[in-house]
Each structure stands twice: as structure tokens, then as C-alpha cells.
N, C-alpha and C positions, 0 to 999 in steps of 0.2 A: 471428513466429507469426501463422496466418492469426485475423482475431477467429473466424470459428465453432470451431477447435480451443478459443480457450478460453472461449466459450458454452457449449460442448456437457460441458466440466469444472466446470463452474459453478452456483452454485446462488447469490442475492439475497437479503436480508431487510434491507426499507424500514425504516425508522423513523418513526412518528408515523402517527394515522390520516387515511386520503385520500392518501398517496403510494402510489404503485405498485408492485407487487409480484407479481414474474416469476418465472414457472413454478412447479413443487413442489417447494419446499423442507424436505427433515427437520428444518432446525434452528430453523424458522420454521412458530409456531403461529399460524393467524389471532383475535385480537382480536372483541372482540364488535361493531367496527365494522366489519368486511371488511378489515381489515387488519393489519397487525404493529406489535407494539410497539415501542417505544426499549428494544434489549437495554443492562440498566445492567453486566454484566460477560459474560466469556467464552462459549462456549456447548460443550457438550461435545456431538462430532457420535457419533453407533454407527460401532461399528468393533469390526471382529476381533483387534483388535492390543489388548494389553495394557498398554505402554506408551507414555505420555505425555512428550513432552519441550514445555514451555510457556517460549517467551521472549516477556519482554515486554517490547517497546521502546517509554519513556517518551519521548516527544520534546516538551520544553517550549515551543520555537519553533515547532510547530505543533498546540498544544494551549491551550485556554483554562485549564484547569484539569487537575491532574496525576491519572493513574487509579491509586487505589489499588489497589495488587498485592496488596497480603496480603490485601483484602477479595475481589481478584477471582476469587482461586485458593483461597479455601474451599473452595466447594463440590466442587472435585474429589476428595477424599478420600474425602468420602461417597457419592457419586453412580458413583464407578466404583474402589472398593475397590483397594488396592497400586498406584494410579496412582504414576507418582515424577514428581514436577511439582519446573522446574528456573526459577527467576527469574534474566533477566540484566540487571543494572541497568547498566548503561556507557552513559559522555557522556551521563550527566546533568549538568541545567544549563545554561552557557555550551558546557560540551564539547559538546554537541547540536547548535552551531552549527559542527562542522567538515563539513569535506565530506564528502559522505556517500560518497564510494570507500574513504575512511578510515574510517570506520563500517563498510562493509561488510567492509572487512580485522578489522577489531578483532572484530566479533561472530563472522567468520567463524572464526577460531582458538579462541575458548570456545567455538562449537557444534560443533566439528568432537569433540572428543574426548567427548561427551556421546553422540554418533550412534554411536560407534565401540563405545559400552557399551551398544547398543540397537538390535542388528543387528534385528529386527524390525521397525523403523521409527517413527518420531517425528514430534510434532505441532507447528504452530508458531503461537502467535496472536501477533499483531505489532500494535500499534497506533500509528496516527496516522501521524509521520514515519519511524516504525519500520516501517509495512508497505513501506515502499519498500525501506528499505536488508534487508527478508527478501525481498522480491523480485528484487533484485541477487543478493543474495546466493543464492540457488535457482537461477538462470542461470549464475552464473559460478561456482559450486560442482560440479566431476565426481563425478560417483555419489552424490550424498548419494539421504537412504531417509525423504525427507518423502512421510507418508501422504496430511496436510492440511494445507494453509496456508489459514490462517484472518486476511483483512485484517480489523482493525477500524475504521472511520473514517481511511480512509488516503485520502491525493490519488494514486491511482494515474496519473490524467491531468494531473496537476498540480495548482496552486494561484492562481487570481487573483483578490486580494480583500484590502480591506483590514481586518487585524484587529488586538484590541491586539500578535500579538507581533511583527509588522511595522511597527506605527508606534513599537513600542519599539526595535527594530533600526535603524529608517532612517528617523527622528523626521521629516526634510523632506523625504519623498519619499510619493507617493501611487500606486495601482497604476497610473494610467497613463501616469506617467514613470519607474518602477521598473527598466523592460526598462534604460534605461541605464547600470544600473548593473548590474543580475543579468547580464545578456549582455555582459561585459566578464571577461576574465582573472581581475581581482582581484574581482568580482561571486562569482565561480566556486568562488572559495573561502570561501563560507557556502553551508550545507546549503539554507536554504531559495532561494539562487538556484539551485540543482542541479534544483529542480522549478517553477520559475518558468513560468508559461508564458502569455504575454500572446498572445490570440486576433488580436492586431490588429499583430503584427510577428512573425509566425510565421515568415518566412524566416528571419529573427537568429535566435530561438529554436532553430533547425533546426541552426543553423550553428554558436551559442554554445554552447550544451550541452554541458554534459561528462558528465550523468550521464541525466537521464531521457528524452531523445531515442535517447542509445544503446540504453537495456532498453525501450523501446517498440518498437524496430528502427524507427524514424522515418528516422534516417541511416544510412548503412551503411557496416558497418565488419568487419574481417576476421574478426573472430570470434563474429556475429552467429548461422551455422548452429550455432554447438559453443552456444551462451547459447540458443539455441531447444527443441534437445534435453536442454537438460539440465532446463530448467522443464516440459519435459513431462513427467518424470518422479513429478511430483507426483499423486499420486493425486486428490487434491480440492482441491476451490479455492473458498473460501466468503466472499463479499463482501459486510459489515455495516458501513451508514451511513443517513441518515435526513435528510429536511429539519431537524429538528430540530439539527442537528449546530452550528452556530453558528461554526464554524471554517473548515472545510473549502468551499473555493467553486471551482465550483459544485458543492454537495453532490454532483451526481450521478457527481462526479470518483471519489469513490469505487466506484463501480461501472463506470469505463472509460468515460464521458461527458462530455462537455466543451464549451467552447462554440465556437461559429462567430465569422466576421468580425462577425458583426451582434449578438454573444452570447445569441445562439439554442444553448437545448444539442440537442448531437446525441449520441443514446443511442451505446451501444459500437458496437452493428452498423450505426449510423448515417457511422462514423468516415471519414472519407479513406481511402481505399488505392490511389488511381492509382500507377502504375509510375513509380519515379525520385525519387519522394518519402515512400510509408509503404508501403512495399509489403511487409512483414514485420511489421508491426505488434503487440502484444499486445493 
């Protein structure tokens, strides 16, 4: 997907005041300092649709601390009356650490019959490592009838950074010998080497990847046009993350930005796309 397609679907809300915050966003009120807040749960976008279908994926290996769901989905009852809000807790834990094409199998069979009871169309907030595998999962899913996907604090562009659940995971390793291990076969199978992505050996990364090289269309591969069309079919596309975030690096990964050779970040529209190497990019 070219970046302006999903610019022009898109809509930001920074967190914390003095970060930046792009274009008009509905779901994003400005603050009394010219900026947006640290949203603390969901945000419910207008929509003509009646029903809601809300997964939330906890992902502990890319979270400091765990989001509570039952607080997060209060307020949907009250604020948009007979909503039916659906929590799908799986691979939590350790299980968090499978790879995330097995995540994306596993959520993909509990949301598939949920959509089927909700021909209208369904919402999806996803957070952390969980916005990734709703992002696989919206590509390689034919016909699904997502209104909104709504990332929350996800490494869309990846993850490089050391935090506690990486030095819990790979106690003698530091992010900048990490690539040796996430870009190897057996690297490949833990979720967080699936979005590994060291600015400073980016051919490995390119090469090694099994999961987020592919949904970025970074490499290419035979079924990249069918994974293109099918995420376009998402009506809105709303990406919530914040200098604040503590986790996620470089925060602005959450918003399609990431760093250079030099780790300089280059916003989304900043991104690589020469031919032969991103030239389908998300």
C-alpha cells in the first residue's frame, strides 16, 4: 500500500503536551496546551453503524503494564446505548510470546464468527502488540466488514529499544546485538522478534522477517496485491500513541515512523519507497 492511501485513511492523536499532532482529528480534542492528551482507554469514533465489536489484545511482552479491559470498556454502554462490546483475551502471558502468524490464526477464527453476527460492520481496538497481529489479520482476512481499526500504542514500524520485557526475555543481549538472534530461524519464533527491526542492519531485517516486513510489503511476496486490497477495505484507520508511551520505541513507530541509519526518525510520509526494496509499503 502506497503511504498516501493510508494518510489520506488516517487520522493521529499524539499524547502528552508539545508532541505533534496531525491534521483534524474527531477523536482528538486539543488540551488547554495546544495539544492532546494521554488517551487512558478506548475512544469511541461517530459512526452510523450500531454495532461494536471491541478486541483487545493484551500483549505483555510489549507492554509495561497490563490495560485493564473491564475499565476500558465501561464507558461504551453508556455513551453509545445497545452497543454489544466483545473482549478477546488469548495468549496471554508467556503465550504472547508465540509468533505472531499463530496469533493472527488464533484471533482470526474467534473474530471471524462474531463479524458473521454483525453484517453491518465491526470495530476493532487492538493494543500494543495486539495492533499488529489486527493488522495481519485485516490483510490476510477476504471480506471481513471492519468499519474502524483503531491501533492503540502499537509498534506498527517495529520496535528498537531496550525495555524491561526484553531484558526479561534475553537477559544478555542489548538492542544492539539483539538483530542476532531476532534475524535467525529460531529468533523467529518469539513474537517480539517478528517486529524487530534494527535501523542499522536493515538488509537482515529485510531478508529475516517473517512477519512484519511482509504486512509492511517491505519484501515482496506472492500475495502481497490480495493483503493490500483487503486492508483497504477498512473504512477508518485511527493511530493512538504519545511520547509518553514508555514502551514502544521510537514512539513515533506507532504512527508509521521510524528511525534512519543515524536514528533520526522519519515520519510515515518520510519512509523509503524506492523500487526493489519498499515499494508497496503501509
Amino acid at each position: 500500500m502506497a503511504w498516501g492511501e493510508l494518510q489520506a485513511g488516517a487520522c493521529w492523536a499524539s499524547g502528552g503536551c508539545g508532541s505533534p499532532r496531525r491534521g483534524s482529528c474527531s477523536c482528538c480534542r486539543s488540551c488547554s496546551r495546544g495539544c492532546c492528551p494521554r488517551l487512558p482507554r478506548p475512544i469511541a469514533l461517530p459512526t452510523n453503524r450500531s454495532s461494536w465489536c471491541t478486541v483487545s489484545l493484551t500483549a505483555h511482552t510489549a507492554s509495561a503494564t497490563c490495560w485493564n479491559t473491564s475499565t476500558s470498556i465501561a464507558p461504551f454502554p453508556q455513551t453509545h446505548p445497545g452497543t454489544v462490546v466483545t473482549v478477546l483475551d488469548l495468549f496471554d502471558g508467556r503465550e504472547s510470546l508465540r509468533p505472531l502468524w499463530e496469533q493472527v490464526q488464533g484471533f482470526g477464527e474467534a473474530v471471524a464468527p462474531i463479524m458473521a453476527k454483525a453484517p453491518e460492520g465491526v470495530h476493532l481496538i487492538c493494543y500494543s502488540q495486539g495492533g499488529l497481529v489486527c493488522r495481519a489479520l485485516l490483510s490476510v482476512m477476504d471480506e471481513h466488514n471492519v468499519d474502524s481499526f483503531i491501533s492503540l500504542s502499537s509498534p506498527q514500524m517495529g520496535q528498537y529499544g531496550d525495555t524491561d520485557y526484553l531484558k526479561w526475555l534475553f537477559p544478555t543481549s542489548m538492542r544492539s546485538n539483539l538483530y542476532r538472534i531476532c534475524y535467525s530461524p529460531w529468533g523467529q519464533e518469539f513474537s517480539i522478534c517478528n517486529y524487530w527491526h534494527d535501523p542499522h542492519h536493515d538488509d537482515l531485517y529485510l531478508n529475516a522477517s517473517s512477519f512484519l516486513a511482509l504486512i509492511n510489503g517491505e519484501r515482496d511476496h506472492p500475495n502481497a496485491t490480495a493483503w493490500r486490497k483487503n486492508f483497504l477495505r477498512v473504512g477508518r484507520l485511527v493511530l493512538i500513541g504519545g511520547p509518553d508511551d514508555g514502551v514502544i520505541t521510537p514512539w513515533q513507530s506507532s504512527f508509521f515512523g521510524f528511525y534512519d541509519a543515524n536514528e533520526t526518525v522519519l515520519e510515515m510520509e518520510e519512509q523509503p519507497a524506492e523500487a526493489g526494496k519498499r515499494e508497496t509499503r503501509f
